[in-house]
N, C-alpha and C positions, 0 to 999 in steps of 0.2 A: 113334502118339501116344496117350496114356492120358489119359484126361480126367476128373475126379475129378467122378460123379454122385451125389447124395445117394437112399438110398432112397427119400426122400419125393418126389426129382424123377420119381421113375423110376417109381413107384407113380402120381404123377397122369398121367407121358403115356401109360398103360398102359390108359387109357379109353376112345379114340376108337374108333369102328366105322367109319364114314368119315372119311378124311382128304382136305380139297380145297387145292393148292397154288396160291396163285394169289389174296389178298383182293383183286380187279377184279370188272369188270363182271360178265364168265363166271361168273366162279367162285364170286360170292354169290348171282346167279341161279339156278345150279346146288344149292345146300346150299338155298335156299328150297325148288326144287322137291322135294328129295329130303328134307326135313323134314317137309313139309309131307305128302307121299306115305306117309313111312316116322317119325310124329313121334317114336318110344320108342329111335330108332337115335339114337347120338350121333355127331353131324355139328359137326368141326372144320374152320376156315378158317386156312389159316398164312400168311405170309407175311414177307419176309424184313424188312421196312420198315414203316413208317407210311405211310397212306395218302398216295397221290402218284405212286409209284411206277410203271413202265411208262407209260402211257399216259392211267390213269381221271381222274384230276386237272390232267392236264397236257394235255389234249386239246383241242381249239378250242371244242367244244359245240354241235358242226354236226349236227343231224338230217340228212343227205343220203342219198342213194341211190346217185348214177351221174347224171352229167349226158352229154351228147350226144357230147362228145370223148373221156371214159372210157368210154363204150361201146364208142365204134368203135376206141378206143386197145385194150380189151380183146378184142373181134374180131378183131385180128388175133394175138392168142395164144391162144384158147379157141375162137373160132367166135360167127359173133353167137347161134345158140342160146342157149349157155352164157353171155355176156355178158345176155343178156336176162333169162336164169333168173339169175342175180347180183345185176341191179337188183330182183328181184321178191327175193328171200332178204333181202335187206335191206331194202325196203319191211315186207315183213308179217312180221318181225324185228322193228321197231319199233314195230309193233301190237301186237305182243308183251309186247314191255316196258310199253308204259301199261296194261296190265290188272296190271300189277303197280303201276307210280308212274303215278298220275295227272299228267293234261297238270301241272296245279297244284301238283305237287309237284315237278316238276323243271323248272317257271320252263318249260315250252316254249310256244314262237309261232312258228304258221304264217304265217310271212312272203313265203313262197314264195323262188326264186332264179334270178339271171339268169347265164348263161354268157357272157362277155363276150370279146372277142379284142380284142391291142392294133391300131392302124391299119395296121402291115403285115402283118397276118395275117389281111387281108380274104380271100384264096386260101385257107385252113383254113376260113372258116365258108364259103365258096361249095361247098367240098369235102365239107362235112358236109352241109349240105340234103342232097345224093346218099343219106345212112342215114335222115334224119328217120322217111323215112314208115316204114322198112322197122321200125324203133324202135318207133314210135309203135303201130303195129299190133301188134307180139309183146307189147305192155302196153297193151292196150286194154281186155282184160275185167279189168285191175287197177283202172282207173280210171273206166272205162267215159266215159272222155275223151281227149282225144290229150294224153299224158303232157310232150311239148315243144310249143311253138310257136315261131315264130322274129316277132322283134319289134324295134323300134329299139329303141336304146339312150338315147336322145336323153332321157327322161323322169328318168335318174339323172343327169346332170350331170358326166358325168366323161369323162378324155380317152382313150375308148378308138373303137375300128372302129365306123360308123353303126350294124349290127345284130348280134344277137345273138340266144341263145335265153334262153327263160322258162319255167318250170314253176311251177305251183301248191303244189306239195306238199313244196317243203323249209320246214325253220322252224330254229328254235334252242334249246338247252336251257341251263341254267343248273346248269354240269356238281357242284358243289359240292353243290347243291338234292339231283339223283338220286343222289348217292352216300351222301347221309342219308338219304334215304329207304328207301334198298335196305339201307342196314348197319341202319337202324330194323327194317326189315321181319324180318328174319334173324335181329335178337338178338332178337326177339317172337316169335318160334318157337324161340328155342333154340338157335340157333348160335350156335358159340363160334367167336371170333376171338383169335388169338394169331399178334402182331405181332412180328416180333423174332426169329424162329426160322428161319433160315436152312436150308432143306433141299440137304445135301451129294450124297445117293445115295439111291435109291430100289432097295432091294434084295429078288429075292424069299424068300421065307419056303420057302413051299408051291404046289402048283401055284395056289392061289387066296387068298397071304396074303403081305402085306408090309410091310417094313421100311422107314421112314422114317426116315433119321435128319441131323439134327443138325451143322453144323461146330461145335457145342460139345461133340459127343458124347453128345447126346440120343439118344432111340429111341423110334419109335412103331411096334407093329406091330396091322398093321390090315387087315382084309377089303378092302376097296374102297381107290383111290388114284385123286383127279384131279387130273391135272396141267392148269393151267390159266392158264400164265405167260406163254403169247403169245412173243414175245419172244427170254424167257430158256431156252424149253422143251429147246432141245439142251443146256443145261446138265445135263439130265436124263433127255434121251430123244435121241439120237443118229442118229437115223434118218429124220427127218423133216425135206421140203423146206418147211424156212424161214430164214428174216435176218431180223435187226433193222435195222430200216431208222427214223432219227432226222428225225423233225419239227421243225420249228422254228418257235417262235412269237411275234411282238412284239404288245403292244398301245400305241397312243398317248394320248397327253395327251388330255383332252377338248377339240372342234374343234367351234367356237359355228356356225360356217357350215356342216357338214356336208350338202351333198344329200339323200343317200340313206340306204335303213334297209333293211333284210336282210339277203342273201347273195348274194354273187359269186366267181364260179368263173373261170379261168383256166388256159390252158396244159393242155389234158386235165386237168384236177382238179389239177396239181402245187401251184397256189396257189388259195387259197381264203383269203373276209376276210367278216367280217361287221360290222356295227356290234354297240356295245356303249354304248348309251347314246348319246352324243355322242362317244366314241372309236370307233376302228379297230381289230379284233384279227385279224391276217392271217399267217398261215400257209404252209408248207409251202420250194417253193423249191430239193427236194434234188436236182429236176432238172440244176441245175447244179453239181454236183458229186456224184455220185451213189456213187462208191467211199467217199469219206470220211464220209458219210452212213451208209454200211453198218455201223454201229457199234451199242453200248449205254450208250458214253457221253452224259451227260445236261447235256451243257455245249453253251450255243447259241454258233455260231461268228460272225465277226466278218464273214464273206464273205457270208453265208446272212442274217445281220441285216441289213448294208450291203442287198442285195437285195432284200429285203422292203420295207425301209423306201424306196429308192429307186420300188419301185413305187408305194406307196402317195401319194408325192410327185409322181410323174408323171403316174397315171393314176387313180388315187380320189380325189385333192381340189384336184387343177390347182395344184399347189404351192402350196397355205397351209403358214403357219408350225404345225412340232407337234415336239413332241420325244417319246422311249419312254421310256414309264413301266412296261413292266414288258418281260421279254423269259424265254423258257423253252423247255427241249426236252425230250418228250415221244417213248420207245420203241415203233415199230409193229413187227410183224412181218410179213413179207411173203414171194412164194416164186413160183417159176415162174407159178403159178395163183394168180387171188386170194380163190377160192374155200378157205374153212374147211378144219381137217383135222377131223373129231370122229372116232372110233373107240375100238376097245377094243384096246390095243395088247399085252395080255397078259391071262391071267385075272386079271381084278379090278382092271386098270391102265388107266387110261383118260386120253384127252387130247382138250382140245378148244381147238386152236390156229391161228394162223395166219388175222387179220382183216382182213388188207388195208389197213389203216386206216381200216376201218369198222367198227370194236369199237361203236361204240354203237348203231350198226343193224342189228349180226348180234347181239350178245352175247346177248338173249333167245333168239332162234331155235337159238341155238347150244347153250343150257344145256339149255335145252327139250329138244334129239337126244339130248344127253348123259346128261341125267340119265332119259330112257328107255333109253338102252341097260343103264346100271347097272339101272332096277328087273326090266327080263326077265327080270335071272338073282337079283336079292339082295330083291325085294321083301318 
C-alpha cells in the first residue's frame, strides 16, 4: 500500500532517540526515568488512543498486593517462594511510585482490606489458615508485622461467612488524580506524547537501530524501542507468554445506608469492590467465564455485569435498592506466570509486559528494571 507522507511529516518523526509504545502506567514511568537520567535524549510516548486505553483509566484504583487466596491460588503455579517474592514486587513497586506522585496527588487512602468468603465457602477460609502463618512469616521483615490476620466479619455488615482475613496495608487511589500527575511529571521534563499513532511493525534497522512505523505509513527510526502495551504486546512482539485477559467493572448509585468503607476481596482476588464515596465500584468476575474473557474487546458483557451486580445485592448491602450508574471494561494482560516480563528482546528493543492485573503495583518497579537495563548500554 503507498501512503502519501509529506516531507514535513517525515522530517518531524525523524527526531526521536527513544521511542516508548505504550502512553500507561509503565511506559510514562519509564520516559520519566530515562529523561530524567538521560534529559538532552529525546524521549517520545506514542500510543495508538487517548488516554483510557488498556487498563490505566479503566482500572478499579485498588492499591493491592495479593491477599491470602491469591497467594495460595498462586502457589500452586509458581511455588509459595515465588508467590511470596510477587506480593513483595508489588508491595515496594508501589513505594515506588509515591516517590514519584505523592499519596496527595493520586487521591490514595490507606483503608486497609478484608478478604471475605461467601457462607458456603466456610471450607476455603478454614483451608487457608493452613498457609497464613507460612505467608505471614515470608513478609515479615516487609512489615515487620504479620502482613494478614484472620478476623470476623461481623464489624462490615454484610451477608457473607462469620470470618475472614484483614490487612493493614491495602488502600485506594483515585486513578484519574495519578494519571495527571505522571503525564504532568513527563511533559515537565520533556516528554513528548503523541496520541494517535498507531504502531503497525517494529522493524530492524541495524544490529542496534529501529524502525517504527505507522498504519498510516509513518516511520520513526530510532536507537532505543520500548514496547510497553501490556496487553496488545504480541501485536508486536510474538513470542512472549501473554493474553489479554478483560476486567469488568460496575459502579452503583450512591447507597445512603452503606455499612462499610474500604476494600473487599473475594473468590481468590477474582472479585474485588471498594466503596467510592457512598457508591459500590466492584470488579472483576471473569472467573466465570474465563475463555470469553480472553479477549481485547472493551465492551462490558451483560453475564459479567448481571454477576457483579448480583453480588453486590446479596452480599455487600443485604439487598438495598441501587441501580449502575456507570459500568466499563478495562484490558489486563496475564500469562502462565504472573510475574512481569521486562527484558531486552533484541539490541535496543525492549519490553516491559505482562502485569497480572497489578499494573498499579508493579508498573514503578517495572519501569524502574526497564529503564536500567536501556541506560547499561545507551546512557
Amino acid at each position: 500500500m503507498t501512503h502519501e507522507i509529506s516531507y514535513w511529516e517525515q522530517a518531524f518523526y525523524d527526531q526521536a532517540d527513544i521511542v516508548i509504545i505504550g502512553a500507561g502506567l509503565v511506559g510514562i514511568q519509564s520516559a520519566i526515568a530515562l529523561k530524567t537520567a538521560m534529559p538532552k535524549r529525546k524521549v517520545w510516548i506514542l500510543d495508538k488512543s487517548a488516554p483510557g486505553e488498556g487498563a490505566n483509566l479503566r482500572n478499579a484504583g485498588f492499591a493491592c498486593f495479593g491477599n491470602i487466596g491469591e497467594i495460595a491460588d498462586d502457589a500452586k503455579r509458581m511455588g509459595m517462594d515465588e508467590a511470596i517474592s510477587l506480593y513483595r514486587k508489588r508491595y515496594e513497586g508501589f513505594q515506588k511510585l509515591k516517590e514519584t506522585v505523592s499519596e496527595g496527588q493520586m487521591g490514595f487512602e490507606q483503608s486497609g482490606g478484608f478478604e471475605v468468603f461467601r457462607k458456603d465457602q466456610e471450607a476455603e477460609y478454614e483451608g487457608l489458615l493452613n498457609e497464613i502463618d507460612q505467608i505471614n512469616e515470608g513478609l515479615f521483615d516487609l512489615h515487620q508485622k504479620n502482613t494478614f490476620l484472620p478476623k470476623p466479619t461481623a464489624r462490615l455488615k454484610i451477608n457473607s461467612a462469620e470470618n475472614g482475613f484483614y490487612t493493614p496495608f491495602e488502600g485506594t487511589v483515585q486513578t484519574h488524580l495519578l494519571m495527571h500527575a505522571l503525564r504532568n511529571k513527563a511533559q515537565s521534563l520533556g516528554v513528548e506524547f503523541y496520541e494517535g499513532f498507531e504502531v503497525e511493525a517494529i522493524e530492524p534497522v541495524s544490529l542496534d537501530r529501529h524502525l517504527v512505523k505507522s498504519a498510516k505509513g509513518h516511520s520513526i527510526e530510532c536507537r532505543v524501542v520500548l514496547v510497553c502495551t501490556n496487553a496488545w504486546a504480541n501485536d508486536l512482539l510474538d513470542t512472549e507468554d501473554i493474553k489479554p485477559a478483560r476486567g469488568q467493572v460496575i459502579v452503583t448509585s450512591p447507597i445512603a445506608t452503606l455499612p462499610w468503607r474500604g476494600l473487599i476481596h473475594c473468590d481468590k482476588g477474582y472479585i474485588y469492590a471498594r466503596t467510592l464515596g457512598t457508591r459500590i465500584l466492584i470488579g472483576g468476575g471473569r472467573n466465570v467465564d474465563f475463555k470469553n474473557e480472553e479477549t481485547t474487546a472493551q465492551q462490558s458483557t451483560e453475564r459479567i455485569a448481571q454477576y457483579l451486580q448480583e453480588f453486590v445485592k446479596e452480599v455487600l448491602t443485604n439487598e438495598q435498592t441501587f441501580s449502575i450508574d456507570y459500568k466499563w471494561a478495562g484490558i489486563m494482560g496475564m500469562g502462565e506466570s504472573r510475574a512481569p516480563i521486562v527484558k531486552e528482546v533484541s539490541g535496543g528493543l525492549y519490553c516491559g509486559i505482562r502485569m497480572g492485573g497489578m499494573g498499579l503495583a508493579l508498573s514503578a518497579e517495572v519501569a524502574n528494571q526497564l529503564s536500567e537495563l536501556v541506560l547499561e548500554k545507551y546512557h
